[in-house]
LUMKOLFI-86432 format. One record per residue: residue number from 1; residue in one letter; z, y, x of N, C-alpha, C in turn. Coordinates in steps of 0.1 Angstrom, whole numbers, plus 5000, padded with zeros to 4 digits. Layout:
REM LUMKOLFI-86432
<rec n="NUM" res="A" n_pz="Z" n_py="Y" n_px="X" ca_pz="Z" ca_py="Y" ca_px="X" c_pz="Z" c_py="Y" c_px="X"/>
...
***
This chain:
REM LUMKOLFI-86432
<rec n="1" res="X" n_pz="6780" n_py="2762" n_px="5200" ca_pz="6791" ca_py="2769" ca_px="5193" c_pz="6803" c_py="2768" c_px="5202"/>
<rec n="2" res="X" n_pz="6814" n_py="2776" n_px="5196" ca_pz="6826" ca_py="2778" ca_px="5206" c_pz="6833" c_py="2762" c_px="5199"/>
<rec n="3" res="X" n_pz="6842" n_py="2760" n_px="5207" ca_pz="6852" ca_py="2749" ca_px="5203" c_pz="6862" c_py="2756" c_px="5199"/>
<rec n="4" res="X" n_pz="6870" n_py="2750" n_px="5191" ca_pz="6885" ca_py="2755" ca_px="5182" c_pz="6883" c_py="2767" c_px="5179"/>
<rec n="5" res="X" n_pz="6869" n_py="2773" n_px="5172" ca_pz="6877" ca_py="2784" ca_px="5170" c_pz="6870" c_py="2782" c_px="5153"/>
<rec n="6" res="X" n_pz="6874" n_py="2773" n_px="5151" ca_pz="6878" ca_py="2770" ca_px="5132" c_pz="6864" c_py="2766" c_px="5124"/>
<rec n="7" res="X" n_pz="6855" n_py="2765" n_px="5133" ca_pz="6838" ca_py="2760" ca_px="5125" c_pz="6839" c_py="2751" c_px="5131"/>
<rec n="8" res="X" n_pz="6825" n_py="2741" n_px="5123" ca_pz="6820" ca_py="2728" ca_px="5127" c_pz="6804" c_py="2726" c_px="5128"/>
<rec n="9" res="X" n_pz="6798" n_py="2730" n_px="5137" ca_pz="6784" ca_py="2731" ca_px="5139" c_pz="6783" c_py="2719" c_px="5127"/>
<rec n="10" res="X" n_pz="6767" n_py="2726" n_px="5124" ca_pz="6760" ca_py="2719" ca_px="5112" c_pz="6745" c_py="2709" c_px="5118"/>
<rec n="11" res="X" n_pz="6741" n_py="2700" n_px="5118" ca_pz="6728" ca_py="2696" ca_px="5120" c_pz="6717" c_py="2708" c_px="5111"/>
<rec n="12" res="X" n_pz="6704" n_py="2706" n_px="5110" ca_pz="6692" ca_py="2710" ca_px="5109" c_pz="6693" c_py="2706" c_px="5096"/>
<rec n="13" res="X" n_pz="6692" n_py="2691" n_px="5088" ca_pz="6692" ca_py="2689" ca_px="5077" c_pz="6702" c_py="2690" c_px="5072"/>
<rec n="14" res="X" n_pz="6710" n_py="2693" n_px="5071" ca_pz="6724" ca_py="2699" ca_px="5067" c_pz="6723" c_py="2712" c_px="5063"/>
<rec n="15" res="X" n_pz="6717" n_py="2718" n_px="5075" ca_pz="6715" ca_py="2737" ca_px="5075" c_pz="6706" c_py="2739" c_px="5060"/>
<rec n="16" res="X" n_pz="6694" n_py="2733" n_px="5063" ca_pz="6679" ca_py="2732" ca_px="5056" c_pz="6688" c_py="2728" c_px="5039"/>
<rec n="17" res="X" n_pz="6694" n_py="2722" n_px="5038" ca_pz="6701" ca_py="2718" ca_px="5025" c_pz="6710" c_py="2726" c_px="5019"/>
<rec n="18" res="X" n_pz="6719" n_py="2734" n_px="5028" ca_pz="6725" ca_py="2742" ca_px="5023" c_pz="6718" c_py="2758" c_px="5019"/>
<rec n="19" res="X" n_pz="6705" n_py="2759" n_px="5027" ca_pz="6698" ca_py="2771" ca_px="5027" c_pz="6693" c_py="2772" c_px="5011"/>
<rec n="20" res="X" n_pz="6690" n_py="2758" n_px="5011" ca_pz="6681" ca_py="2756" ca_px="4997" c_pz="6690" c_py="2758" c_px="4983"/>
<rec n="21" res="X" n_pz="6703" n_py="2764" n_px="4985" ca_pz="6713" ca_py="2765" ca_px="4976" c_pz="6715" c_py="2777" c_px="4972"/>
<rec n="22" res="X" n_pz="6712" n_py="2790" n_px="4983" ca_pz="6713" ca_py="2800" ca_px="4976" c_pz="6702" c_py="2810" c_px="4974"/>
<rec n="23" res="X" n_pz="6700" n_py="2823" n_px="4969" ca_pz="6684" ca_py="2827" ca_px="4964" c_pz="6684" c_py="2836" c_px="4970"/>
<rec n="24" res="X" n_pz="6698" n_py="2844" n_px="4981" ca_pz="6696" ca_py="2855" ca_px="4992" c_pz="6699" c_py="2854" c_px="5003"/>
<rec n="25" res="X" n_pz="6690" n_py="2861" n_px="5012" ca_pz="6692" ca_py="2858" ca_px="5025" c_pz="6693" c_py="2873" c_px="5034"/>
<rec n="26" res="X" n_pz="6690" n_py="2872" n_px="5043" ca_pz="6690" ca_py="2884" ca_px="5051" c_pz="6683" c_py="2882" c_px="5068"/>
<rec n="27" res="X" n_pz="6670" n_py="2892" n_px="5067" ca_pz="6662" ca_py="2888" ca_px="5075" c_pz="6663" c_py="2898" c_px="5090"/>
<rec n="28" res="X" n_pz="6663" n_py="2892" n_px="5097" ca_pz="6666" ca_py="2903" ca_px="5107" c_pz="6654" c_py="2902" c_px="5120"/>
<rec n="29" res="X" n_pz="6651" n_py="2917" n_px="5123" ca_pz="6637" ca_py="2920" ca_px="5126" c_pz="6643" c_py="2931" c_px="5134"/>
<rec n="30" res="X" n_pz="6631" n_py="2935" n_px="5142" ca_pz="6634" ca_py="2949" ca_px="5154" c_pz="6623" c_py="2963" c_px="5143"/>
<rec n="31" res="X" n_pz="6630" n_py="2972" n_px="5144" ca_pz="6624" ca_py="2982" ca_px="5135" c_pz="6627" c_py="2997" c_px="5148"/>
<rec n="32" res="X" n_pz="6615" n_py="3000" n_px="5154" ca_pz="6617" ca_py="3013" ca_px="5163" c_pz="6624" c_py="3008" c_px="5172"/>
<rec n="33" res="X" n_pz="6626" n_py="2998" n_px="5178" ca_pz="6630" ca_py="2992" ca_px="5186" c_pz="6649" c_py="2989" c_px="5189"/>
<rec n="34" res="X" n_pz="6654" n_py="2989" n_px="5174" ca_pz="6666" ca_py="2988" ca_px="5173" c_pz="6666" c_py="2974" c_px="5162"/>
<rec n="35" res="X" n_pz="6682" n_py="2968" n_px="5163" ca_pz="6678" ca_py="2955" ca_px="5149" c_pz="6680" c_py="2962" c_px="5138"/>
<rec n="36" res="X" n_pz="6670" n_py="2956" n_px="5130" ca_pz="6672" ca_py="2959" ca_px="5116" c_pz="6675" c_py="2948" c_px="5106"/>
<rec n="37" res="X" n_pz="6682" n_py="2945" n_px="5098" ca_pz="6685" ca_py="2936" ca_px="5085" c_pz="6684" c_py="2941" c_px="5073"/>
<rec n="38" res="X" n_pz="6674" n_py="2931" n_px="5067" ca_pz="6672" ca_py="2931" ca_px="5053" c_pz="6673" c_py="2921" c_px="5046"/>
<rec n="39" res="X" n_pz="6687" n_py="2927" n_px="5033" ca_pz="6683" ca_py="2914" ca_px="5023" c_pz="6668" c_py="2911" c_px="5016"/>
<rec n="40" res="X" n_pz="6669" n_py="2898" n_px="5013" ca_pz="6657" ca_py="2895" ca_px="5008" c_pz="6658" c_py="2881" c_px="5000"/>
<rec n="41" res="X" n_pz="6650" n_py="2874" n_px="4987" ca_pz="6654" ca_py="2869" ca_px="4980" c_pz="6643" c_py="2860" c_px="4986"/>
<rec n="42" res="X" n_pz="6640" n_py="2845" n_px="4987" ca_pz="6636" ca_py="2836" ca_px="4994" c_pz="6638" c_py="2820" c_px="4990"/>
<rec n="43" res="X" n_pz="6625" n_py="2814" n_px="4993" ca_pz="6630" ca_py="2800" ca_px="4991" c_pz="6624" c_py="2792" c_px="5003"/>
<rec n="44" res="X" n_pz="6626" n_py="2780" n_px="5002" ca_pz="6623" ca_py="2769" ca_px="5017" c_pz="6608" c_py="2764" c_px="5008"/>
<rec n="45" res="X" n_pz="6601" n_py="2764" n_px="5017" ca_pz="6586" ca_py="2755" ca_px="5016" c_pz="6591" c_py="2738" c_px="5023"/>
<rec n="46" res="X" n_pz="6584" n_py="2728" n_px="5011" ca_pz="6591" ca_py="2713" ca_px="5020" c_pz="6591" c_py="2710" c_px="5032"/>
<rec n="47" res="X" n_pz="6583" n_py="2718" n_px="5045" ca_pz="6583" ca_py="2714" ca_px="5058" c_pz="6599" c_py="2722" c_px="5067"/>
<rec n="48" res="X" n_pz="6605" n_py="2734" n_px="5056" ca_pz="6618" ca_py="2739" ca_px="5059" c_pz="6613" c_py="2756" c_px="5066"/>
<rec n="49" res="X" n_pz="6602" n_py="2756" n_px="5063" ca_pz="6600" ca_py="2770" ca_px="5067" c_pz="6603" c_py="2779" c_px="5054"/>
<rec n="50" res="X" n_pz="6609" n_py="2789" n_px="5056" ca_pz="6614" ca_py="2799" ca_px="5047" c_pz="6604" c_py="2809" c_px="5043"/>
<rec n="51" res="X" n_pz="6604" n_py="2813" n_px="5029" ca_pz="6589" ca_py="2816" ca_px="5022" c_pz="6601" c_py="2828" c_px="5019"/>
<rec n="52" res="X" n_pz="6589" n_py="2844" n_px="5018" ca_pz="6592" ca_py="2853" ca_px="5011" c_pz="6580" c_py="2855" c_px="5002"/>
<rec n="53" res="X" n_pz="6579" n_py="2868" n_px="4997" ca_pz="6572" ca_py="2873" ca_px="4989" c_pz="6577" c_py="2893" c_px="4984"/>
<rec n="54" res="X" n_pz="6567" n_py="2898" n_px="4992" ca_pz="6565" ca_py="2909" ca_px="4987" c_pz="6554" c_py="2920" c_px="4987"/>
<rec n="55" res="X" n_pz="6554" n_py="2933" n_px="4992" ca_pz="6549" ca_py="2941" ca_px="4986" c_pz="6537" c_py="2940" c_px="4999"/>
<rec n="56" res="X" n_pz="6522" n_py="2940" n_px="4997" ca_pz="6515" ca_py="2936" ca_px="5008" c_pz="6512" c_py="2948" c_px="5018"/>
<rec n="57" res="X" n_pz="6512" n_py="2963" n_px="5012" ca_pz="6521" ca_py="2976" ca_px="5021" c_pz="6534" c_py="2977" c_px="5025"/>
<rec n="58" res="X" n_pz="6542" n_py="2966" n_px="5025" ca_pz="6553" ca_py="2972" ca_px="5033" c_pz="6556" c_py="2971" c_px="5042"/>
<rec n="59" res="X" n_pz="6566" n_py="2984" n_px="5046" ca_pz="6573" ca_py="2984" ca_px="5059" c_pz="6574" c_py="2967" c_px="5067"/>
<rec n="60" res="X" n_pz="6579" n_py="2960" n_px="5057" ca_pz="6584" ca_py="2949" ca_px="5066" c_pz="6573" c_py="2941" c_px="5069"/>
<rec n="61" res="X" n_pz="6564" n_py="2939" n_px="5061" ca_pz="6552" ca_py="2930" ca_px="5064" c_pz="6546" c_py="2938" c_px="5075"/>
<rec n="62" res="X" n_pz="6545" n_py="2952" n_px="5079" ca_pz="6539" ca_py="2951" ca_px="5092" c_pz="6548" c_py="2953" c_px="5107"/>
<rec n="63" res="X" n_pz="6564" n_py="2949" n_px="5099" ca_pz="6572" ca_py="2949" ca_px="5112" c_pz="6577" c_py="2936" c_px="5120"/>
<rec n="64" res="X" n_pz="6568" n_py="2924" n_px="5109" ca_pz="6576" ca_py="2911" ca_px="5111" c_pz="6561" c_py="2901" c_px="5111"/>
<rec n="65" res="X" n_pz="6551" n_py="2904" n_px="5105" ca_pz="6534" ca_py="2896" ca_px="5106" c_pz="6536" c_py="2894" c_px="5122"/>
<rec n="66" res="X" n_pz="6535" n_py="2882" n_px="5131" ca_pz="6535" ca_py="2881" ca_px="5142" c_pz="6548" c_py="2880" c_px="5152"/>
<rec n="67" res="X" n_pz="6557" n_py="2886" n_px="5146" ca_pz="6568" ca_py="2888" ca_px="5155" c_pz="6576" c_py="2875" c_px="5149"/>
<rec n="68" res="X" n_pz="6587" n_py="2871" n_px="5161" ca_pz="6596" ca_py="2863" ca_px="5161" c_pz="6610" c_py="2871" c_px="5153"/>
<rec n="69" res="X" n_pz="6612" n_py="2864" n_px="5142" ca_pz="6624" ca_py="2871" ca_px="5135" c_pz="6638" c_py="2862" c_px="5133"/>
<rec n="70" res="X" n_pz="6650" n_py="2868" n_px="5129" ca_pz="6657" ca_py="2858" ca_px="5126" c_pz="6661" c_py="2858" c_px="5113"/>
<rec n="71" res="X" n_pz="6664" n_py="2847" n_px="5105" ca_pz="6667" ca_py="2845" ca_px="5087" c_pz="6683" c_py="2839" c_px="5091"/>
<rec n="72" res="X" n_pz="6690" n_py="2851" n_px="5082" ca_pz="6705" ca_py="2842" ca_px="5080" c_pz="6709" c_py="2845" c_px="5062"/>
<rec n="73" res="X" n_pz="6713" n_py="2828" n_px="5061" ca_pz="6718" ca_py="2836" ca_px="5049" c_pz="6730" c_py="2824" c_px="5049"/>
<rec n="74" res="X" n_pz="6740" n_py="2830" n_px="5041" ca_pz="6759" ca_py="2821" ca_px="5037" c_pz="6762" c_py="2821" c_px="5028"/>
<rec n="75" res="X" n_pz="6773" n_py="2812" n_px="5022" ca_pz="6781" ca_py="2811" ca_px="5012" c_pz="6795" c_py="2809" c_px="5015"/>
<rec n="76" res="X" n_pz="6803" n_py="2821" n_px="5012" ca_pz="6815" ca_py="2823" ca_px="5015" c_pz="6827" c_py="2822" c_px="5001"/>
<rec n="77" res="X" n_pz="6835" n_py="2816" n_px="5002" ca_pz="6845" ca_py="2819" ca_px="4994" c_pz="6855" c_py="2825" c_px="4998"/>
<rec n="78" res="X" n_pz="6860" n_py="2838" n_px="4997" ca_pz="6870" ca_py="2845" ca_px="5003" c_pz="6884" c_py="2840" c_px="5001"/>
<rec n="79" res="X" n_pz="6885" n_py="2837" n_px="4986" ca_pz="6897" ca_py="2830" ca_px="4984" c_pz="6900" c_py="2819" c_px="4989"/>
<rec n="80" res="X" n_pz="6892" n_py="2812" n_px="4990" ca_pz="6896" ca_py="2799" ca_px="4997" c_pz="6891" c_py="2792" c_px="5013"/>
<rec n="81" res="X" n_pz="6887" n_py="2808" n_px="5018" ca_pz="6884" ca_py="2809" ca_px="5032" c_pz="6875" c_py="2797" c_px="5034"/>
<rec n="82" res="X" n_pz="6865" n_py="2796" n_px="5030" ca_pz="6856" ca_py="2790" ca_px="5032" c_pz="6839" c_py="2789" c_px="5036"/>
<rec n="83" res="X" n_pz="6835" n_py="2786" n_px="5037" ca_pz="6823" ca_py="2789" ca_px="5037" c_pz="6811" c_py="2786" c_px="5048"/>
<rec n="84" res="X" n_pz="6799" n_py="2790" n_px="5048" ca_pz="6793" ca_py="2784" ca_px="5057" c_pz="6779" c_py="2796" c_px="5062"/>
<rec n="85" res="X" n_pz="6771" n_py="2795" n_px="5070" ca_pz="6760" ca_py="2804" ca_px="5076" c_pz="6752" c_py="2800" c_px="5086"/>
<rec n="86" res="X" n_pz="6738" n_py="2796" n_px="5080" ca_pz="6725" ca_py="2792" ca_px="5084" c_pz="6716" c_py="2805" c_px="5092"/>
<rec n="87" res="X" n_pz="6715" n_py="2803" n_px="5100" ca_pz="6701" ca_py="2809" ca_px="5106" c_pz="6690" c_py="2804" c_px="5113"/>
<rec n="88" res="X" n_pz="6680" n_py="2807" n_px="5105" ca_pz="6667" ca_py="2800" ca_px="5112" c_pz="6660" c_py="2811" c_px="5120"/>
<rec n="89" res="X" n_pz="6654" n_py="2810" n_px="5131" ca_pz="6646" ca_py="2815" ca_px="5141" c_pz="6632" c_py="2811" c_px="5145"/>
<rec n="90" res="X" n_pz="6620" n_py="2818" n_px="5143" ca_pz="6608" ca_py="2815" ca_px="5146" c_pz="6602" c_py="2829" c_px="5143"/>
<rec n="91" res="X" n_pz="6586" n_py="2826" n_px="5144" ca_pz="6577" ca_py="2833" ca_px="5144" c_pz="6573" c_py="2837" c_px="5127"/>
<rec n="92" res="X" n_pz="6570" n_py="2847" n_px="5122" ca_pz="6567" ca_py="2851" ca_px="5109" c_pz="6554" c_py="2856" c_px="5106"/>
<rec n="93" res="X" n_pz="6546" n_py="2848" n_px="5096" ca_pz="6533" ca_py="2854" ca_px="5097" c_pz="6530" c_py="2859" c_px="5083"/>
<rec n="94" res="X" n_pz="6523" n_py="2868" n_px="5075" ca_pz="6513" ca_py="2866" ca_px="5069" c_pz="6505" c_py="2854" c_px="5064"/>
<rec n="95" res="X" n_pz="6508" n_py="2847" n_px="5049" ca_pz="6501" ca_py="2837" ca_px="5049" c_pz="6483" c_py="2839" c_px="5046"/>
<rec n="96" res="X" n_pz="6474" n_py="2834" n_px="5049" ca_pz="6461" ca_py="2844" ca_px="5046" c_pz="6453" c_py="2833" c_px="5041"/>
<rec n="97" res="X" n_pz="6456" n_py="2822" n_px="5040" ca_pz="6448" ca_py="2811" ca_px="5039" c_pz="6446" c_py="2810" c_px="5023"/>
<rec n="98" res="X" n_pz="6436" n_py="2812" n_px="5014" ca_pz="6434" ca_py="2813" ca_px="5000" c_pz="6444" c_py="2800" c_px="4998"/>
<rec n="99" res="X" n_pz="6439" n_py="2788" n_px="4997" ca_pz="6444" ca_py="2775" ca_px="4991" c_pz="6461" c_py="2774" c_px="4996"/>
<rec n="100" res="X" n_pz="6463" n_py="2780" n_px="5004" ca_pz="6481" ca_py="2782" ca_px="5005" c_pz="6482" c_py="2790" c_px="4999"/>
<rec n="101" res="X" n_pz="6481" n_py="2807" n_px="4999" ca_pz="6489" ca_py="2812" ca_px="4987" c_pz="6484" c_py="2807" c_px="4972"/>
<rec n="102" res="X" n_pz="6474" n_py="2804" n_px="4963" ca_pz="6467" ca_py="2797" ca_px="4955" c_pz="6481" c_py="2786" c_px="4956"/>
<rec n="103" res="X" n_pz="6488" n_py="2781" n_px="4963" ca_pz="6499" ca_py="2768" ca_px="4960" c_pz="6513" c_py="2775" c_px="4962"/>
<rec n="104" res="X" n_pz="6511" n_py="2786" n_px="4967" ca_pz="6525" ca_py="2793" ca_px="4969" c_pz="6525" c_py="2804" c_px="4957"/>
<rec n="105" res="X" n_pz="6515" n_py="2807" n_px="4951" ca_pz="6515" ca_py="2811" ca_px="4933" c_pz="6524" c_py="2807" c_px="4927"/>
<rec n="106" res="X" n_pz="6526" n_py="2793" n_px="4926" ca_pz="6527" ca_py="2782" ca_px="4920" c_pz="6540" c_py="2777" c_px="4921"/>
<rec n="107" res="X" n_pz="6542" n_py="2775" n_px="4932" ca_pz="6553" ca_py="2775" ca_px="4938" c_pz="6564" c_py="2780" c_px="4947"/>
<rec n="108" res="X" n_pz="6559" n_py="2789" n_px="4955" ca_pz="6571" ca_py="2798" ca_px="4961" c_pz="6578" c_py="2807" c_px="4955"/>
<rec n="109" res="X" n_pz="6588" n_py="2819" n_px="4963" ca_pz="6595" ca_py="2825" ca_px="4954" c_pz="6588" c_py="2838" c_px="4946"/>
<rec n="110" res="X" n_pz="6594" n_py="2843" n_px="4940" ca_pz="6592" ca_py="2850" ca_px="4927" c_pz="6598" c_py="2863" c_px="4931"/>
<rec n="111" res="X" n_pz="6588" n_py="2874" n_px="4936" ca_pz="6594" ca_py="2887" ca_px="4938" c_pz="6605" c_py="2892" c_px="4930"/>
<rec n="112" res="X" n_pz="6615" n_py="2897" n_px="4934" ca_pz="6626" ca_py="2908" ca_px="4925" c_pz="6623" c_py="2919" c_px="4920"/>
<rec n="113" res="X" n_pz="6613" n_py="2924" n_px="4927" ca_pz="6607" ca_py="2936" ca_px="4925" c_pz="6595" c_py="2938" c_px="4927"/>
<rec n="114" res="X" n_pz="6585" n_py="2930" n_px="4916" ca_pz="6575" ca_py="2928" ca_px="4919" c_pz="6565" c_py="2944" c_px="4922"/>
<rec n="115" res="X" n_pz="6548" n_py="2940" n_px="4928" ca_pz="6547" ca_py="2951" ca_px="4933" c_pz="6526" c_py="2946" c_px="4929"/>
<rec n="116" res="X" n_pz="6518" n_py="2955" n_px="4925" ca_pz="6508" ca_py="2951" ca_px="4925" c_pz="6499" c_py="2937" c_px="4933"/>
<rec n="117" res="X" n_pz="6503" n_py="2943" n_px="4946" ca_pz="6494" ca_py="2935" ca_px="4954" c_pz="6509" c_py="2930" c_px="4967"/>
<rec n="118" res="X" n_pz="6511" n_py="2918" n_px="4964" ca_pz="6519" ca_py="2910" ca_px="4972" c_pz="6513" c_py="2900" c_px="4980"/>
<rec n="119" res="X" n_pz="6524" n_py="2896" n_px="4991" ca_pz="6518" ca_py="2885" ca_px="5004" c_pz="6532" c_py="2880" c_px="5000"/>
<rec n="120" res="X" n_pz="6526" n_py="2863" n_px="5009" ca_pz="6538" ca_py="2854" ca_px="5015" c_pz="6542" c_py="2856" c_px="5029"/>
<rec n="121" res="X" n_pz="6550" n_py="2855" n_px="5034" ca_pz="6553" ca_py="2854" ca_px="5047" c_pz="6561" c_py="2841" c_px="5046"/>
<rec n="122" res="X" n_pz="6556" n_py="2835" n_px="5059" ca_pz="6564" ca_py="2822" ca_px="5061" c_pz="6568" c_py="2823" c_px="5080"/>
<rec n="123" res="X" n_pz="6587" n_py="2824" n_px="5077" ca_pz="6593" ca_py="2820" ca_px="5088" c_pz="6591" c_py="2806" c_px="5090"/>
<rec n="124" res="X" n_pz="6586" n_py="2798" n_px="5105" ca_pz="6585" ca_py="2784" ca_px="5104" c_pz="6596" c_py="2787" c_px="5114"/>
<rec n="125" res="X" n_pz="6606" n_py="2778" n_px="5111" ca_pz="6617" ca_py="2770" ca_px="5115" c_pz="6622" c_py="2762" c_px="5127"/>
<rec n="126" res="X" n_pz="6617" n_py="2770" n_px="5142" ca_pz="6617" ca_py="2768" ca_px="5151" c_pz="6628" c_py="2765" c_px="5161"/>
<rec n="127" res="X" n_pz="6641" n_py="2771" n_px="5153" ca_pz="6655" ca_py="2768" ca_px="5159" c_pz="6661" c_py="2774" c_px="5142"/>
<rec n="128" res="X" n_pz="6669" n_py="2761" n_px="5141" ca_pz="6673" ca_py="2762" ca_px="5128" c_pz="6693" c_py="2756" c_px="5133"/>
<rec n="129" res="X" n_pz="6700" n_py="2769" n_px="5131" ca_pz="6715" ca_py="2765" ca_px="5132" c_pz="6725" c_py="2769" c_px="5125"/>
<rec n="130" res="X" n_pz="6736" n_py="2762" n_px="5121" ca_pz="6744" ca_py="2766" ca_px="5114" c_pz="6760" c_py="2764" c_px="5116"/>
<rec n="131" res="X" n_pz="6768" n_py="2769" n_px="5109" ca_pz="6783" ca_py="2766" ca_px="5112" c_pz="6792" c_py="2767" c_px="5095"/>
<rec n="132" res="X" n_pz="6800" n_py="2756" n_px="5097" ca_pz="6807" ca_py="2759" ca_px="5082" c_pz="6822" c_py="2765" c_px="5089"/>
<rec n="133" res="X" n_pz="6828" n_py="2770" n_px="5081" ca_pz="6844" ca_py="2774" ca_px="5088" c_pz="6854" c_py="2759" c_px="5079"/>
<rec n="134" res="X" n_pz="6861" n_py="2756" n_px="5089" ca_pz="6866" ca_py="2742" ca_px="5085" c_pz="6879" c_py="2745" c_px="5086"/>
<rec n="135" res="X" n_pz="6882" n_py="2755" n_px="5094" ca_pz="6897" ca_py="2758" ca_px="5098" c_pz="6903" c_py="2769" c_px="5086"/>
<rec n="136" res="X" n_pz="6899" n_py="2780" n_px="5082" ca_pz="6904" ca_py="2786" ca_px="5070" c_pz="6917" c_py="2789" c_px="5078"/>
<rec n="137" res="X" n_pz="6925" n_py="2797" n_px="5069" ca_pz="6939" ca_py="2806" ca_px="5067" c_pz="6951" c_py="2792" c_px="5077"/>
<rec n="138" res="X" n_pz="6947" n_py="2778" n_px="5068" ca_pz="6958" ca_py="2771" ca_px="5070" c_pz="6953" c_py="2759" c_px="5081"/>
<rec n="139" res="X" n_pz="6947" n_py="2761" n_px="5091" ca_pz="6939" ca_py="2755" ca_px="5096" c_pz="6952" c_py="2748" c_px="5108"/>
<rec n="140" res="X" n_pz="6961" n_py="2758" n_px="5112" ca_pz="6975" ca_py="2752" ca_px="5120" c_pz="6983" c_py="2748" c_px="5110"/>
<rec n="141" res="X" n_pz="6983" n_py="2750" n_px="5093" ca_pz="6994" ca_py="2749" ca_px="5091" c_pz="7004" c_py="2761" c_px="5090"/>
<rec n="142" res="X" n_pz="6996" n_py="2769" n_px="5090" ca_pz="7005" ca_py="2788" ca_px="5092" c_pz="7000" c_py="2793" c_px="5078"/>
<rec n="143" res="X" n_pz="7011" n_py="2797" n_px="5071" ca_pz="7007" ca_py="2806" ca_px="5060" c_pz="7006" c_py="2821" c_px="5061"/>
<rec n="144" res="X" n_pz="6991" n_py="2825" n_px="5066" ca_pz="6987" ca_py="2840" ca_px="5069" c_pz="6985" c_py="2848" c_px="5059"/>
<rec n="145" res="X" n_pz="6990" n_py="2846" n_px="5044" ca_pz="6986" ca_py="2850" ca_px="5036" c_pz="6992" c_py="2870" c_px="5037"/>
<rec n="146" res="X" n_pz="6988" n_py="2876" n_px="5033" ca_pz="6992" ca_py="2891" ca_px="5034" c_pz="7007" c_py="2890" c_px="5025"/>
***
């Protein structure tokens, strides 16, 4: 991370804790060979890899099965200039193994829009980083308000 410029790098379990807080994220993948971002609603499996769930024809399942992606997701308070932003980085697969999805039924997340025939994908957590903003509006002591 940069120095002084108003964040405070986050540890791994820190990141992984805060990730576990909110239910959207945004996954970012190469689509035609440009980046592409998609929100997507998601939760952490206990080893910290990031579980989706959706449509097992979609676009993104066959843009992201195999490929190395990045997951960011934040919690911002505008009013109080605050907030923070996790990204995790790894490889994303197709889970195919019966007795994992058979436990990710069970337990992973719960499509928004559900779709006949759905897959899990599991980003594992290969560079996992984050930053909170610590400095905000009044971080000198300057009131920047408009």
């Amino acid at each position: 991370m940069y120095r002084n410029d108003g964040f405070r790098e986050l540890e791994r379990q820190e990141c992984l804790r805060l990730l576990a807080k909110v239910p959207v994220g945004r996954i970012v993948h190469t689509r035609q060979a440009l980046p592409a971002v998609l929100p997507v609603n998601f939760c952490l499996d206990a080893d910290g890899a990031v579980l989706l769930r959706t449509a097992a024809a979609s676009e993104l399942v066959r843009a992201i099965d195999g490929a190395v992606v990045a997951f960011e997701a934040d919690d911002v308070d505008a009013d109080a200039h605050s907030g923070w932003s996790v990204v995790v980085t790894g490889p994303a697969t197709v889970v195919t193994d019966p007795a994992e999805q058979e436990r990710l039924a069970r337990t992973g997340p719960r499509s928004w829009v559900p779709s006949p025939q759905e897959v899990f994908v599991r980003i594992e957590p290969e560079l996992v980083t984050g930053r909170e903003l610590v400095g905000g509006r009044s971080m000198y002591g300057l009131d920047l308000s408009p």
